[in-house]
Backbone and ligand atoms as CSV (ligand in chain L), in Angstrom:
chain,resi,resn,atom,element,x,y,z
A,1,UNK,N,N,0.847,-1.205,0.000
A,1,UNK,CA,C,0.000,0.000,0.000
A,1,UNK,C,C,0.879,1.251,0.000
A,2,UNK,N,N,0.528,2.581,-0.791
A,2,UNK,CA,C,0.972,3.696,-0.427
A,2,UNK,C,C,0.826,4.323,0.470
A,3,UNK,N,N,1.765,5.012,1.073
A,3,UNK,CA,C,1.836,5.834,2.385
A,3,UNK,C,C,0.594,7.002,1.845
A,4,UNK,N,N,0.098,7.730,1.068
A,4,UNK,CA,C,-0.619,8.539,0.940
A,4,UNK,C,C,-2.375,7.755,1.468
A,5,UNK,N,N,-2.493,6.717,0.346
A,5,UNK,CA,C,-3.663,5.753,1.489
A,5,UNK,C,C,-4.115,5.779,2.853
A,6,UNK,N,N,-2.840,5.916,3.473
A,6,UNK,CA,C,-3.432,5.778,4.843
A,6,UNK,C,C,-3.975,6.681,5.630
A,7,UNK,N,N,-3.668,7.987,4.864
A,7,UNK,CA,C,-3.743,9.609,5.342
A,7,UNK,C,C,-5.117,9.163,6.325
A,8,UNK,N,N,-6.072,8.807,5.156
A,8,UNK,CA,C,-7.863,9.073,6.163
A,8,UNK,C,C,-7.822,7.891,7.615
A,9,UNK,N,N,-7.118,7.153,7.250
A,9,UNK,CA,C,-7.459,5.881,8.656
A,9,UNK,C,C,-6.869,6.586,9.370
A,10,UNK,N,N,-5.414,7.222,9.054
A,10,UNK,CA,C,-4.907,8.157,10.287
A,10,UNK,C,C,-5.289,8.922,11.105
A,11,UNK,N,N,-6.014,9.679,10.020
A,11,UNK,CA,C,-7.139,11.005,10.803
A,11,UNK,C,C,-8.280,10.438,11.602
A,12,UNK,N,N,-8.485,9.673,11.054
A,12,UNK,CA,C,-9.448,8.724,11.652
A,12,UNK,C,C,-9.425,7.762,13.399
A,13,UNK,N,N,-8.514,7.452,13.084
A,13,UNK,CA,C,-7.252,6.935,15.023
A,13,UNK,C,C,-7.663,8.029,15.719
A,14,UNK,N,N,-6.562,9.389,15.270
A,14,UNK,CA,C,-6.319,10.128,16.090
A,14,UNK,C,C,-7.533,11.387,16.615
A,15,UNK,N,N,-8.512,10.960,15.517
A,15,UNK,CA,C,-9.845,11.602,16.163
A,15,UNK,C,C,-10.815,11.130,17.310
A,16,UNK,N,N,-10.322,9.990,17.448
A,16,UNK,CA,C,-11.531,9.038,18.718
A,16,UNK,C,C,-10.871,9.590,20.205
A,17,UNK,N,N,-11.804,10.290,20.344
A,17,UNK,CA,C,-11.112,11.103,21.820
A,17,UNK,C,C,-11.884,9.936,22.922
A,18,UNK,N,N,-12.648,8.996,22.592
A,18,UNK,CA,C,-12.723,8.098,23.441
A,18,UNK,C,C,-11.619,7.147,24.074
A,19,UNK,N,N,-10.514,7.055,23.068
A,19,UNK,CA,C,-9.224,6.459,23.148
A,19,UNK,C,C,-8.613,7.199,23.570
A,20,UNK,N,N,-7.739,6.971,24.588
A,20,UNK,CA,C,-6.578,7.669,25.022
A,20,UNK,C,C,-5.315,8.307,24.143
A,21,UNK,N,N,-4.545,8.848,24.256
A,21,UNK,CA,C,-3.824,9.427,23.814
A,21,UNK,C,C,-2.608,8.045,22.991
A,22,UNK,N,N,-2.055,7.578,24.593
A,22,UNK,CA,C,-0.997,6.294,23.944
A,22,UNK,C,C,-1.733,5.229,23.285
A,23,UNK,N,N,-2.824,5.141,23.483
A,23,UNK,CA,C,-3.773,3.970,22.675
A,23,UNK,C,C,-3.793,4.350,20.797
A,24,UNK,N,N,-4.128,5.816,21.209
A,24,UNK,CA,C,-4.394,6.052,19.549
A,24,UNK,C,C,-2.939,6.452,18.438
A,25,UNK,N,N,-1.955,6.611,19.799
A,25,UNK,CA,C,-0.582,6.655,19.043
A,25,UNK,C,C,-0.006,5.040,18.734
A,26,UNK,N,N,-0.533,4.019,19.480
A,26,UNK,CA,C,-0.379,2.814,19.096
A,26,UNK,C,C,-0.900,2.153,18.295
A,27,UNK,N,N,-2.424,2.738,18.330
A,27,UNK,CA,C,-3.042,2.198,16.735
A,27,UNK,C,C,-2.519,2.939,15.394
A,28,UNK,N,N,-1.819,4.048,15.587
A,28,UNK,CA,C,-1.051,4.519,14.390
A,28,UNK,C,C,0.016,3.549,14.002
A,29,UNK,N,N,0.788,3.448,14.825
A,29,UNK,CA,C,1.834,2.115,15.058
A,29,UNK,C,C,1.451,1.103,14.242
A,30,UNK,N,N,0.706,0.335,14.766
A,30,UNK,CA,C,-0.196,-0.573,14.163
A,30,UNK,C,C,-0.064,-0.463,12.442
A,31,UNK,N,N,-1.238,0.354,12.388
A,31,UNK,CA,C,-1.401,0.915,10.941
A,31,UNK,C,C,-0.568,0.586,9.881
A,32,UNK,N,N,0.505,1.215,10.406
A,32,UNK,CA,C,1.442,1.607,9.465
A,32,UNK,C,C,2.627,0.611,8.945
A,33,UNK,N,N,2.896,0.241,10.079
A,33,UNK,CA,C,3.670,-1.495,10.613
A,33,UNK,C,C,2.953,-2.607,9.463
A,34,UNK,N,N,1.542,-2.786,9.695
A,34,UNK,CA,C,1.053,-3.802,8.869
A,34,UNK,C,C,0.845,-2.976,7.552
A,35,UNK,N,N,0.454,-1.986,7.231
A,35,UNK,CA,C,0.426,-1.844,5.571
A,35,UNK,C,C,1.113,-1.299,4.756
A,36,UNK,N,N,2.346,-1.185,5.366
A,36,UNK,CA,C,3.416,-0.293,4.775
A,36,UNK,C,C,4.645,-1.627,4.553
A,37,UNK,N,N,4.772,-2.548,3.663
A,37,UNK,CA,C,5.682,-3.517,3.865
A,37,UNK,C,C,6.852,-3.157,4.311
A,38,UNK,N,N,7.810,-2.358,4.085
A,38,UNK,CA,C,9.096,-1.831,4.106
A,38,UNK,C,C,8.809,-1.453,5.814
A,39,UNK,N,N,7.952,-1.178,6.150
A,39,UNK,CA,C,7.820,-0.422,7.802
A,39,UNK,C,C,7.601,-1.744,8.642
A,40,UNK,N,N,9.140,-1.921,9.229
A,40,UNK,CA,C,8.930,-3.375,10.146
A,40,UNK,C,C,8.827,-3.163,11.429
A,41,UNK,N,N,8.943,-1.889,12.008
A,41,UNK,CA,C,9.039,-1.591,13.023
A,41,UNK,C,C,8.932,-0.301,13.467
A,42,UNK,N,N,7.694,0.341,14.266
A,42,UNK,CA,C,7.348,1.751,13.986
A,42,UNK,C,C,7.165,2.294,15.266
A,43,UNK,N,N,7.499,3.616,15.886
A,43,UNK,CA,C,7.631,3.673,17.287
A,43,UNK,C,C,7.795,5.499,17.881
A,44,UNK,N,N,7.184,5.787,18.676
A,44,UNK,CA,C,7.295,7.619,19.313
A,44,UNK,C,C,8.063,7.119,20.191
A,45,UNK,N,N,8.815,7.491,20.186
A,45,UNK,CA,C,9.469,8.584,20.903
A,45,UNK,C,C,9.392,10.055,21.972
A,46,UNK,N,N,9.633,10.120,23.021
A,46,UNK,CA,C,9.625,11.865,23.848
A,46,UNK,C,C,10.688,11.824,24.641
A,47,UNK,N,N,11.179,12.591,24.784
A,47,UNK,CA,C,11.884,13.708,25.740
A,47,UNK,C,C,11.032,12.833,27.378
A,48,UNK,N,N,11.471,12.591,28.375
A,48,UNK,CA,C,11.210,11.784,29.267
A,48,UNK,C,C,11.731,13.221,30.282
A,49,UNK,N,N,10.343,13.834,30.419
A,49,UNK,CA,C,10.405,14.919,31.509
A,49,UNK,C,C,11.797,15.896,31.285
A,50,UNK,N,N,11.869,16.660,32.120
A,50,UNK,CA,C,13.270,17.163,32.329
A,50,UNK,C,C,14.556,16.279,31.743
A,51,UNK,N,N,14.414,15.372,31.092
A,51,UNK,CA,C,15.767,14.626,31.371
A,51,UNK,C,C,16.475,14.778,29.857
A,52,UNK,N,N,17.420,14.340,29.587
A,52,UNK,CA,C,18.641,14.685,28.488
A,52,UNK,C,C,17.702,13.132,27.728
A,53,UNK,N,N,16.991,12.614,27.312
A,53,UNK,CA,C,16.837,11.379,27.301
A,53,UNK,C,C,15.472,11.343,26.295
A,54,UNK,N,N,15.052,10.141,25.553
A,54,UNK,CA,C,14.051,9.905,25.163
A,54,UNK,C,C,13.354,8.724,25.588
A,55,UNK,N,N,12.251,8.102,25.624
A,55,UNK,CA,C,11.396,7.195,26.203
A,55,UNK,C,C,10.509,6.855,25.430
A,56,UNK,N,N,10.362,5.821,25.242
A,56,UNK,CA,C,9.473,5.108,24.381
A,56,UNK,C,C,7.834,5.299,24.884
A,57,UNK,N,N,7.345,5.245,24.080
A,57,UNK,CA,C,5.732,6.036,24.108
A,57,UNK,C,C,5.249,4.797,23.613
A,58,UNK,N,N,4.739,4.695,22.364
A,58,UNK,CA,C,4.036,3.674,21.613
A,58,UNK,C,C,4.947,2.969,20.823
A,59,UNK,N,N,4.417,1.705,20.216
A,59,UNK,CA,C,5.208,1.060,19.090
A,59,UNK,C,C,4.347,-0.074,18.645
A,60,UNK,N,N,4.771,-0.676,17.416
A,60,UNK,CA,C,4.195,-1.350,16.807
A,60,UNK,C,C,5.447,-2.410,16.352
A,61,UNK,N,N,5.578,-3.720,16.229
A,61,UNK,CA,C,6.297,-4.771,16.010
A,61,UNK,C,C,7.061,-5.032,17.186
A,62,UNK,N,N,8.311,-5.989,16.745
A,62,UNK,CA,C,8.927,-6.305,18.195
A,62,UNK,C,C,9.403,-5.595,19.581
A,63,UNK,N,N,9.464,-6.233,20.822
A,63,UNK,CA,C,9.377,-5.271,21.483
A,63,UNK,C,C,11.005,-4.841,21.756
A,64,UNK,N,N,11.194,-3.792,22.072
A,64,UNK,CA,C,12.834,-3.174,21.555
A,64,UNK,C,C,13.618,-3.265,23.505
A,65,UNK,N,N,14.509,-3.204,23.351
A,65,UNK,CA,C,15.667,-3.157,24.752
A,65,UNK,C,C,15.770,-1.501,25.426
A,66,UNK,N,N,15.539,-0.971,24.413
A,66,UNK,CA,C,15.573,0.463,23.788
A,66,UNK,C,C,14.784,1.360,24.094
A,67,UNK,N,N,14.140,1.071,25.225
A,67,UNK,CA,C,13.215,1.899,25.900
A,67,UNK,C,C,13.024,3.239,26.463
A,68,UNK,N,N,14.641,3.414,26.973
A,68,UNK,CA,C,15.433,4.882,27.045
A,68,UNK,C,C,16.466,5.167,26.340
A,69,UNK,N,N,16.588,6.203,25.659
A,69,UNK,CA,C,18.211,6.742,24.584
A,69,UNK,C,C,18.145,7.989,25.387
A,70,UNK,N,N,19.695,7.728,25.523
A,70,UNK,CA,C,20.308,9.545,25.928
A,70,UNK,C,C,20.040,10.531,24.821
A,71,UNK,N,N,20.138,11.782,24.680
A,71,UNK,CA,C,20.264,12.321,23.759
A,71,UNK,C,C,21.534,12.370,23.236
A,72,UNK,N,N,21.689,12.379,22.043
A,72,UNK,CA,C,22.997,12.346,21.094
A,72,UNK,C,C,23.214,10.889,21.040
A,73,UNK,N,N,22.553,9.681,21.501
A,73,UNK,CA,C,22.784,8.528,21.403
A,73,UNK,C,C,22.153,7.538,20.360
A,74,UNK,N,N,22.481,6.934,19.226
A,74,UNK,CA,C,21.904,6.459,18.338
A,74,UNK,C,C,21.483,7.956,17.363
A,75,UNK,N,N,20.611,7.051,16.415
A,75,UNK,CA,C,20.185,7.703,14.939
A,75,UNK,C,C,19.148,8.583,16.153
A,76,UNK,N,N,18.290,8.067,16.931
A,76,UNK,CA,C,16.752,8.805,17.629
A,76,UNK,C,C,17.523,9.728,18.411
A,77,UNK,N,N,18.812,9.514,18.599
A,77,UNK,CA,C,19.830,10.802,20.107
A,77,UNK,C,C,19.689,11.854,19.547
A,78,UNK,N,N,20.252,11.983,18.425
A,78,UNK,CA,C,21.141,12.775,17.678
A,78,UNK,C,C,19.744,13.405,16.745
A,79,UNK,N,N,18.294,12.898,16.547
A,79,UNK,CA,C,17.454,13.642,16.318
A,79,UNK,C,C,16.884,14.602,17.377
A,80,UNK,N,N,17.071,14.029,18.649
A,80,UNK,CA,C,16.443,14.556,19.755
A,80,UNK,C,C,17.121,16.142,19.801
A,81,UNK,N,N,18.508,16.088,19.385
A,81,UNK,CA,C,19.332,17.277,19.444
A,81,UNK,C,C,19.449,18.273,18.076
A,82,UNK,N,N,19.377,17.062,16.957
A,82,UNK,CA,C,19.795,18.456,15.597
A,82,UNK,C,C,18.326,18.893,15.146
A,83,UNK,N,N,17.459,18.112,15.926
A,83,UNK,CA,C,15.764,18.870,15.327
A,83,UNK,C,C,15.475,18.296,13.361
A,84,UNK,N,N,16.483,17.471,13.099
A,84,UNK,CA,C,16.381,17.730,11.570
A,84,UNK,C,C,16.056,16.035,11.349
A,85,UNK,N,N,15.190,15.980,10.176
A,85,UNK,CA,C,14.874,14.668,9.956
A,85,UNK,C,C,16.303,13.742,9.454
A,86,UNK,N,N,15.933,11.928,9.755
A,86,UNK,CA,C,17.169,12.180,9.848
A,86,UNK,C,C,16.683,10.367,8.575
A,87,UNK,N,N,17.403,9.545,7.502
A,87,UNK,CA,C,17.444,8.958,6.995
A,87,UNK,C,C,18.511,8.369,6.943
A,88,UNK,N,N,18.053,6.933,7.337
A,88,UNK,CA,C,19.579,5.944,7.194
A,88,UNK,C,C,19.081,4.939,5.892
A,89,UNK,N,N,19.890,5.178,4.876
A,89,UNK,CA,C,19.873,3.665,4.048
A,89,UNK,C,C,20.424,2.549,4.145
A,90,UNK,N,N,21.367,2.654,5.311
A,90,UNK,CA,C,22.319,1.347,5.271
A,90,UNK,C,C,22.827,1.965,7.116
A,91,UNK,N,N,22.097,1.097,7.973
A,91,UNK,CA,C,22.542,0.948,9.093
A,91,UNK,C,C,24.185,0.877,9.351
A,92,UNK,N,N,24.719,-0.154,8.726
A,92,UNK,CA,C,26.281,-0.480,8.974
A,92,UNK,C,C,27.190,0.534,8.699
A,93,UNK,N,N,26.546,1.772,7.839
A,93,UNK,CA,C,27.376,2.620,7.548
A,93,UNK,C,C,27.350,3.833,8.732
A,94,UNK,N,N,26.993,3.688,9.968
A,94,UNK,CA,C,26.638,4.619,11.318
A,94,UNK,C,C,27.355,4.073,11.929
A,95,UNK,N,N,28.413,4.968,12.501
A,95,UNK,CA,C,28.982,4.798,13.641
A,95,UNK,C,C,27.797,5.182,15.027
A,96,UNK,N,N,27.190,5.856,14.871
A,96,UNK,CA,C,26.569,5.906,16.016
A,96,UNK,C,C,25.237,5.556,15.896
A,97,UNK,N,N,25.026,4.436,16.031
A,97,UNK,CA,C,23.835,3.894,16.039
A,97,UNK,C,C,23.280,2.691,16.894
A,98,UNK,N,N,22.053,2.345,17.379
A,98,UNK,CA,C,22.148,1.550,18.151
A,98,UNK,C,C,21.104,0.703,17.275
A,99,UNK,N,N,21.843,-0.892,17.800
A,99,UNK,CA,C,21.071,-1.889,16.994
A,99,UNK,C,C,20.051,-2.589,17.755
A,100,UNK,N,N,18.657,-2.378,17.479
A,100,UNK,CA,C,17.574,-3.129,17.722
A,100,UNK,C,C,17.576,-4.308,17.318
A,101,UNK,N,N,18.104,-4.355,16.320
A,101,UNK,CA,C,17.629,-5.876,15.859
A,101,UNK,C,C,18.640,-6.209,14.855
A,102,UNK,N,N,19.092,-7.769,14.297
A,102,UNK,CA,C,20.615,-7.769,13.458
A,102,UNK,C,C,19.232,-7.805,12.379
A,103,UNK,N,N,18.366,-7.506,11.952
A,103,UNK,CA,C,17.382,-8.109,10.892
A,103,UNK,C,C,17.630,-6.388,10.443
A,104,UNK,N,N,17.514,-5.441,10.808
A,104,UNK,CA,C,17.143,-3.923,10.601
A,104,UNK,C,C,18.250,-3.876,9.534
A,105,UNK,N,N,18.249,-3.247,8.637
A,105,UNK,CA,C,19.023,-2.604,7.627
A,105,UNK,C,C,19.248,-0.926,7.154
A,106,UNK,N,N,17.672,-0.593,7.158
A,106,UNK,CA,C,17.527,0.989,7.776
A,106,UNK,C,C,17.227,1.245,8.317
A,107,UNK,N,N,16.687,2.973,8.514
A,107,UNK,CA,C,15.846,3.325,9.821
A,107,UNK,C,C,15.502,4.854,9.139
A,108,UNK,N,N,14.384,5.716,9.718
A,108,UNK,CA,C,13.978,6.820,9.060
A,108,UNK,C,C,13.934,7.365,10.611
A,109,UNK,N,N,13.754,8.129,11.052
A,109,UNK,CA,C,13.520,9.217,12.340
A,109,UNK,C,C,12.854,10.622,12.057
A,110,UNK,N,N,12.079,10.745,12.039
A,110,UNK,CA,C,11.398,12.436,11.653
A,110,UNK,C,C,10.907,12.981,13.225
A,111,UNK,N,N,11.453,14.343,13.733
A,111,UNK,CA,C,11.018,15.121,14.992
A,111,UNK,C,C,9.611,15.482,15.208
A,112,UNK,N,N,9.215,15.223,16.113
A,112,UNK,CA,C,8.228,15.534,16.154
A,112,UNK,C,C,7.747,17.047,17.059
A,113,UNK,N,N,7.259,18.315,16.239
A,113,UNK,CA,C,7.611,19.352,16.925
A,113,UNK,C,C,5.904,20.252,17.571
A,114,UNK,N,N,5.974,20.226,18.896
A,114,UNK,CA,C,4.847,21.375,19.209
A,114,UNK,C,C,5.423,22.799,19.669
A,115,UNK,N,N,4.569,23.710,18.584
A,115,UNK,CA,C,4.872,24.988,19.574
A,115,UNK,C,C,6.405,25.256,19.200
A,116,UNK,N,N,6.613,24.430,17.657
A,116,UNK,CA,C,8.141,24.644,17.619
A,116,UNK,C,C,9.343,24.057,18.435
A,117,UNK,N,N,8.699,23.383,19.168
A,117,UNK,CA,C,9.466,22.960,20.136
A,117,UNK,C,C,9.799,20.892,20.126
A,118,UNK,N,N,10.849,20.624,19.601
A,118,UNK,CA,C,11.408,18.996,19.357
A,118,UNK,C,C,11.061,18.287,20.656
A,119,UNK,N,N,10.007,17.485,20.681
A,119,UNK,CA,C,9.225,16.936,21.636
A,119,UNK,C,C,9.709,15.449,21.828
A,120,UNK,N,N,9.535,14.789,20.509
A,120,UNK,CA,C,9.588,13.543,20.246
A,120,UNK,C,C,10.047,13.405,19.014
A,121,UNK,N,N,9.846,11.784,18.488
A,121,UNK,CA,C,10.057,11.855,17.413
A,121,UNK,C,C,9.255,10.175,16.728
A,122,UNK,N,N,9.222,10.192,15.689
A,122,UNK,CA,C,8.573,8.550,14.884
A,122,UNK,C,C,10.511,8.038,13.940
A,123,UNK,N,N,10.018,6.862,14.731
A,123,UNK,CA,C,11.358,6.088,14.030
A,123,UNK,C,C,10.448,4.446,13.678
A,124,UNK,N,N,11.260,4.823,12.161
A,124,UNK,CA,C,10.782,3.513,11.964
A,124,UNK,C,C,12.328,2.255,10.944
A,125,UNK,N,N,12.178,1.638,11.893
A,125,UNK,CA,C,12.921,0.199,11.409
A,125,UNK,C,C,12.758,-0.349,9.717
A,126,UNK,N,N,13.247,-1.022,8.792
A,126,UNK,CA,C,13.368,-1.407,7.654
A,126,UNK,C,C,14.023,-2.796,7.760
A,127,UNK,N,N,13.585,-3.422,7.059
A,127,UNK,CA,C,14.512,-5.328,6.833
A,127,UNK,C,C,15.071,-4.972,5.600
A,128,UNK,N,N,14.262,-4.042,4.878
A,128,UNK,CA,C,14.493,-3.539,3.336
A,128,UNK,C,C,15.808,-2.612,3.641
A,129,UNK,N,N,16.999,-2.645,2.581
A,129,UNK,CA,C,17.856,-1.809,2.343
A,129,UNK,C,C,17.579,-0.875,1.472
A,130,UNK,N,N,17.585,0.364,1.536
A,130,UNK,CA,C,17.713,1.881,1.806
A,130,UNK,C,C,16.198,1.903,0.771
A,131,UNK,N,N,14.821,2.110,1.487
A,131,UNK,CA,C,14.042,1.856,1.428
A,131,UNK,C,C,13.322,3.176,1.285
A,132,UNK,N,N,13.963,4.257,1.952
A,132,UNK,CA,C,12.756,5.375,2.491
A,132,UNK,C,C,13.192,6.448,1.256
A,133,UNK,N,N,12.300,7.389,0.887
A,133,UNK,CA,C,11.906,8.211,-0.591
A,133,UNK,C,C,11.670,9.749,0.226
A,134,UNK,N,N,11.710,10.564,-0.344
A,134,UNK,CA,C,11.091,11.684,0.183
A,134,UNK,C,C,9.648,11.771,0.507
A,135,UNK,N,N,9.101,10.790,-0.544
A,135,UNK,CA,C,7.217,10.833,-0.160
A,135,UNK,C,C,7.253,10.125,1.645
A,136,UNK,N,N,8.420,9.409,1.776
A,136,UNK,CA,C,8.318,8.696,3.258
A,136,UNK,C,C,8.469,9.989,4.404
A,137,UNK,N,N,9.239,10.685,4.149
A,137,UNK,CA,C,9.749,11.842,4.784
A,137,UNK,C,C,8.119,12.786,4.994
A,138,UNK,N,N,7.935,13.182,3.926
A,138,UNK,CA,C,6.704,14.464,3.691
A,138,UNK,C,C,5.484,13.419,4.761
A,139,UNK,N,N,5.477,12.062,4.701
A,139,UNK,CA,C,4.488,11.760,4.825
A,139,UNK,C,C,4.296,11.637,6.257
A,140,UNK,N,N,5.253,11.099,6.891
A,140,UNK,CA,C,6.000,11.405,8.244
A,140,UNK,C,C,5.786,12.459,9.145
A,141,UNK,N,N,6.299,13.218,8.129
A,141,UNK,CA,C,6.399,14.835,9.044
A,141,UNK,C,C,4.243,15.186,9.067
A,142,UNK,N,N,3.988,14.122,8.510
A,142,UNK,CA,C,2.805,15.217,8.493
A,142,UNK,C,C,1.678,13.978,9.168
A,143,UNK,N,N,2.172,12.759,9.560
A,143,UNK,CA,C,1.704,12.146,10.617
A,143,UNK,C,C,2.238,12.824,11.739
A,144,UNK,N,N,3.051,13.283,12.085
A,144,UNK,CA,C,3.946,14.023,13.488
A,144,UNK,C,C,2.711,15.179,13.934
A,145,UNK,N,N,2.872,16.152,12.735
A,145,UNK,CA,C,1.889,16.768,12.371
A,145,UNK,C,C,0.531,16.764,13.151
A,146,UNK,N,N,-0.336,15.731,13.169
A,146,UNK,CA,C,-1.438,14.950,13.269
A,146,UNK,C,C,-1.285,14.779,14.213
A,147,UNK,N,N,-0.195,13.979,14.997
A,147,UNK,CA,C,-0.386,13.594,16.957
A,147,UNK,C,C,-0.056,14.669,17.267
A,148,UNK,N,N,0.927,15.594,16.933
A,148,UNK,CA,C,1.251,16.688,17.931
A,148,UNK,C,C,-0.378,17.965,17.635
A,149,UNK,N,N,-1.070,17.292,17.315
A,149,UNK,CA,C,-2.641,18.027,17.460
A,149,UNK,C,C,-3.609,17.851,18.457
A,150,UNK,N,N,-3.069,16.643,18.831
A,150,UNK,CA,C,-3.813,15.685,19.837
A,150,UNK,C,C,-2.974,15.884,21.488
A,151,UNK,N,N,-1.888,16.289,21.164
A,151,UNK,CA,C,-0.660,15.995,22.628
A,151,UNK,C,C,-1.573,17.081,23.624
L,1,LIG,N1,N,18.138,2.287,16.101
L,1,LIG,C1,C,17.759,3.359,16.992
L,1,LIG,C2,C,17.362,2.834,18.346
L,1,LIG,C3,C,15.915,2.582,18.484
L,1,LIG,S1,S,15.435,1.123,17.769
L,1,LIG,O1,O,15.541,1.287,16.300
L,1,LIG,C4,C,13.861,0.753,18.156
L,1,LIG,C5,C,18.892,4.358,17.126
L,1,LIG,O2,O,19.989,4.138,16.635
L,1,LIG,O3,O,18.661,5.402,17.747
């Protein structure tokens, strides 16, 4: 399926104010995980209070070790700090990266910003080598978009 497809189910999640907040960021998870083949592993990210650190919020596929990253640590650190989306096509070629899984090959990370302000972020895992397009990017930033409406 195309990432543009999913736009309405998206809007659709994140409108049920009967669902909680992490519920409807997990059925995004979900979503996207199962109809996006290349997306093996999909997951928020935040800033964990006051702290230099990020914390896992929601996710969709296996469950990760990876529950807290410092900032500047891994591909998700080093978004937490440069604010800028960030695209890996080839994991092995990162020195600083942390491995979830020996199956992962890429990874995409887009910030997620309220108020201007780098909150969180969506990282998603690949089995596929160098997989992600700019339509992955635009499409990303504008699911981020969408929860940080709801936060
Ligand atoms: N690979 C990430 C860590 C998070 S896992 O992909 C779930 C990183 O280097 O920051």
């Amino acid at each position: 399926m195309n990432v543009q497809d999913l736009k309405p189910q998206v809007e659709q999640i994140l409108r049920d104010s009967n669902k909680d907040v992490k519920l409807r960021m997990t059925e995004v998870c979900e979503l996207l995980e199962k109809n996006i083949a290349y997306y093996d592993w999909v997951g928020f990210y935040f800033r964990n209070g006051d702290k230099e650190e990020l914390k896992l919020k929601a996710f969709a596929g296996e469950p990760t070790d990876h529950e807290i990253i410092p900032f500047g640590k891994g591909i998700c650190g080093q978004v937490a700090v440069s604010n800028q989306n960030f695209v890996v096509p080839d994991v092995k070629a990162q020195d600083n990266y942390i491995a979830c899984s020996i199956n992962v090959k890429a990874e995409i990370v887009i910030p997620l910003f309220v108020n201007g302000e780098n909150v969180g972020q969506i990282d998603i895992d690949s089995h596929t080598a160098d997989p992600f397009t700019a339509e992955d990017e635009e499409f990303l930033v504008w699911v981020n978009e969408k929860v940080a409406a709801i936060l």
